[in-house]
C-alpha positions as CSV (number, residue, x, y, z in Angstrom):
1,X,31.2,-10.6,15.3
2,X,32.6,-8.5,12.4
3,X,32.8,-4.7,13.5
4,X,30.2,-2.1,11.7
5,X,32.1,1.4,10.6
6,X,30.0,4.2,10.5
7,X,30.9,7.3,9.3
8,X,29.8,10.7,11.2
9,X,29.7,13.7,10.4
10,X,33.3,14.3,12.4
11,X,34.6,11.1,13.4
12,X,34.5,7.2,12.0
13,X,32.9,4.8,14.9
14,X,33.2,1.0,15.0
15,X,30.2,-0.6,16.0
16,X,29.4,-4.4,16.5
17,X,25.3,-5.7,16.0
18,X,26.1,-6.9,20.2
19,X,26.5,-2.8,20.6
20,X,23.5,-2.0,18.7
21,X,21.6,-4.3,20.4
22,X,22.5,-3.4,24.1
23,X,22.2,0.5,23.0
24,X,18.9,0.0,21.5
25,X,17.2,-2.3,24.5
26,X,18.6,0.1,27.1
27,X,16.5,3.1,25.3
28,X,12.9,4.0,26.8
29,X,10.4,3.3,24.2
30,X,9.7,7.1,23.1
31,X,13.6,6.8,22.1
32,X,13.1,3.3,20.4
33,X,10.2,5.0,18.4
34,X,13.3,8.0,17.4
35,X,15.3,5.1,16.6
36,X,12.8,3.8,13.9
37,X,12.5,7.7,12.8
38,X,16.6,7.9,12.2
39,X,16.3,4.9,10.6
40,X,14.1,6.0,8.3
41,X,15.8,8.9,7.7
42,X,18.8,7.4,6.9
43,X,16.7,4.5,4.0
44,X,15.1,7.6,3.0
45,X,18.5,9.3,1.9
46,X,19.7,6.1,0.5
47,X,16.7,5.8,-1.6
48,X,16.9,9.0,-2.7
49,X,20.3,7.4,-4.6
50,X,19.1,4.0,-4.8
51,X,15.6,3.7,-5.8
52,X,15.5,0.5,-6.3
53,X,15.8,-0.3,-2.4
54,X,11.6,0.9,-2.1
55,X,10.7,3.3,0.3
56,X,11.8,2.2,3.6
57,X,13.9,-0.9,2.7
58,X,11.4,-3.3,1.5
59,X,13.6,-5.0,-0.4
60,X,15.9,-5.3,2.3
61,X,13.9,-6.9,4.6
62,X,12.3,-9.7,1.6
63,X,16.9,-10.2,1.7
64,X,16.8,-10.6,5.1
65,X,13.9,-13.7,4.6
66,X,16.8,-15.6,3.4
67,X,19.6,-15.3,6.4
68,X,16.5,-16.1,8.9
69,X,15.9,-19.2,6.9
70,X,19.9,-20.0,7.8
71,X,20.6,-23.1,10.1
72,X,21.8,-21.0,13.5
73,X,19.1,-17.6,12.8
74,X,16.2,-19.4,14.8
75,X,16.4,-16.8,17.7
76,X,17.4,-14.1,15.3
77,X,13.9,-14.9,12.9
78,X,11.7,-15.4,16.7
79,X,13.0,-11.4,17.4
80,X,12.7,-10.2,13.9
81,X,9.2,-11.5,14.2
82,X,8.7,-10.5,17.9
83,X,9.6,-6.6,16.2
84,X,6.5,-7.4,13.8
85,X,4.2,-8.7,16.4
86,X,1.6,-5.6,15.2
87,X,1.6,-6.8,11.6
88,X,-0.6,-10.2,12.7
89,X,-3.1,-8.4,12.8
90,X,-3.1,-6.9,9.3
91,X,-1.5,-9.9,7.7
92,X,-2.4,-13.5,7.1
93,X,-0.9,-16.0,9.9
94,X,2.6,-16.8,9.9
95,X,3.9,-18.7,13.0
96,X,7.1,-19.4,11.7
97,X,8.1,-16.2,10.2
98,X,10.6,-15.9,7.7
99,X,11.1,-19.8,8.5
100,X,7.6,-21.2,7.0
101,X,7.7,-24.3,5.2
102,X,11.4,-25.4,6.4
């Protein structure tokens, strides 16, 4: 798994999506909710430069559509659409996510 570099405001960090992932399940779910906030925060700032990326990384996420639809991203599409469990009940019925119609 290639290693993620982010840059702080003192220091450079490596990260991996494996590290992200253990961080982010061993937060309680008021930190979770932060985590979505940072996030936010940090597509905001982007956007600010890079208006084409909408609001809070639309355009991203319609990207994203096309490496779930990958051979191998099965379990990767069932969490993404796990994350967006709340949206069935706004939106018309997917049951395959990202991967309708393969």
């Amino acid at each position: 798994m290639s290693e993620i570099r982010v840059e702080l405001d003192q220091q450079v960090v490596g990260l991996t999506p494996a590290i992200l992932a253990k961080a982010f399940w061993a937060m309680e779910d008021t930190q979770q909710a932060k985590f979505f906030d940072e996030l936010a925060k940090v597509i905001e700032a982007d956007h600010a430069k890079n208006p084409s990326s909408y609001g809070y990384g639309e355009l991203q996420w319609c990207y994203l559509k096309e490496v779930l639809r990958r051979p191998g991203m099965e379990r990767a599409n069932k969490m993404h659409m796990a994350l967006s469990a709340f949206a069935f009940d706004f939106w018309p019925r997917k049951p395959d996510g990202a991967r309708e119609g393969l």
